[in-house]
N, C-alpha and C positions, 0 to 999 in steps of 0.2 A: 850797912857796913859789913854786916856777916857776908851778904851776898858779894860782897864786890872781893874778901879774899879768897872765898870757895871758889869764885870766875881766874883768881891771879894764881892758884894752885893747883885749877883744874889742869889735867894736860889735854890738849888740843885732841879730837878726834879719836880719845881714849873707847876703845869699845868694852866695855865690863864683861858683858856677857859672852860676845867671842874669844875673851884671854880667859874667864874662867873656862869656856869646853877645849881648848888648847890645852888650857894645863892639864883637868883631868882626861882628856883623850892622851897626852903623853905619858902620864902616871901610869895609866889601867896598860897601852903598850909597855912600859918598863917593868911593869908589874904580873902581868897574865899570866908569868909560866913559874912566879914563885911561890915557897910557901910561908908559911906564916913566919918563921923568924928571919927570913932573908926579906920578907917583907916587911918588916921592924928594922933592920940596920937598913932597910932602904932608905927608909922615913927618917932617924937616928943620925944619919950621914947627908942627906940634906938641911935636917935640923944645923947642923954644925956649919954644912958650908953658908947657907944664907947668915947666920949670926955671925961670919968673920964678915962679910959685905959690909 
């Protein structure tokens, strides 16, 4: 039974491992040229946008 709702919730074709190097290759670009408190309300302000979604 467990396996049959993990198969109905899986999404199709999801690759884990190339959306996790996606995200952190986009972070480390948005990120490379700041310093440490602009990289804090980086992080602060995504924090916020993903919890309205």
């Amino acid at each position: 039974m467990v396996n049959n709702i993990i198969k109905e919730t899986a999404i199709k074709d999801f690759k884990a491992v190339q959306f996790m190097r996606e995200v952190r290759d986009k972070i480390s670009n948005d990120v490379k040229d700041m310093n440490f408190e602009q990289i804090k309300r980086y992080f602060e302000e995504r924090k916020l946008e993903f919890t309205k979604k």
